[in-house]
C-alpha positions in Angstrom: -121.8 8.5 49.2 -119.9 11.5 50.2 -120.4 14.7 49.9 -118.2 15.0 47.0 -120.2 13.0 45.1 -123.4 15.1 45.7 -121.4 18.0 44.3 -120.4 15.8 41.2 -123.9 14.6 40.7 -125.3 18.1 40.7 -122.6 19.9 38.8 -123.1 17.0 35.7 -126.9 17.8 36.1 -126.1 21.8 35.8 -123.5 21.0 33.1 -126.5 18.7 30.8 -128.9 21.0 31.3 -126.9 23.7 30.0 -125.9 21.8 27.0 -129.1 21.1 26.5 -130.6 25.1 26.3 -127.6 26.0 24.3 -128.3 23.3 21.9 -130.2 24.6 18.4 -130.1 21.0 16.8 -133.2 19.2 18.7 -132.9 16.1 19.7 -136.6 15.0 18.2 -137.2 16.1 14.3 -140.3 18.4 13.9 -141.9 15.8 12.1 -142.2 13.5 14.2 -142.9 16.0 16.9 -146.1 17.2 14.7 -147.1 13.5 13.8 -146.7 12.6 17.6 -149.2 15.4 18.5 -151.7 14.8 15.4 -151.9 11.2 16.9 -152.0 13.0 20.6 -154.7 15.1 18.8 -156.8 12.2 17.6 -156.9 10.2 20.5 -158.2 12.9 22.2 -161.0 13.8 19.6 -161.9 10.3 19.8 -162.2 10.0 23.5 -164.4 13.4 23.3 -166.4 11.8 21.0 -167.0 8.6 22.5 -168.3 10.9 25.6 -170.5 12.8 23.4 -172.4 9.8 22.2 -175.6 9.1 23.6 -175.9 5.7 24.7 -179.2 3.4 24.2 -181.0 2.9 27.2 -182.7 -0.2 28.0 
């Protein structure tokens, strides 16, 4: 690898990334953003929960 290639590497990195903040189309609809977090969400609540329950001792 040369140092040339480091250059190249970088500048496409620099060139996606500022595709990607210029973009207004996201990649991800918000629907499936929002029913990715609800599930996010519920997992969570349930994990909460399971902590919260008191558990029989024996």
């Amino acid at each position: 690898m040369t140092m040339t290639d480091l250059s190249d590497g970088r500048a496409a990195k620099r060139d996606a990334i500022r595709k990607a903040r210029n973009s207004t189309k996201p990649t991800v609809p918000a629907d499936q953003v929002l029913a990715l977090l609800d599930a996010d969400l519920a997992r969570i609540q349930a994990a909460i929960d399971a902590l919260l329950t008191p558990r029989p001792t024996d």
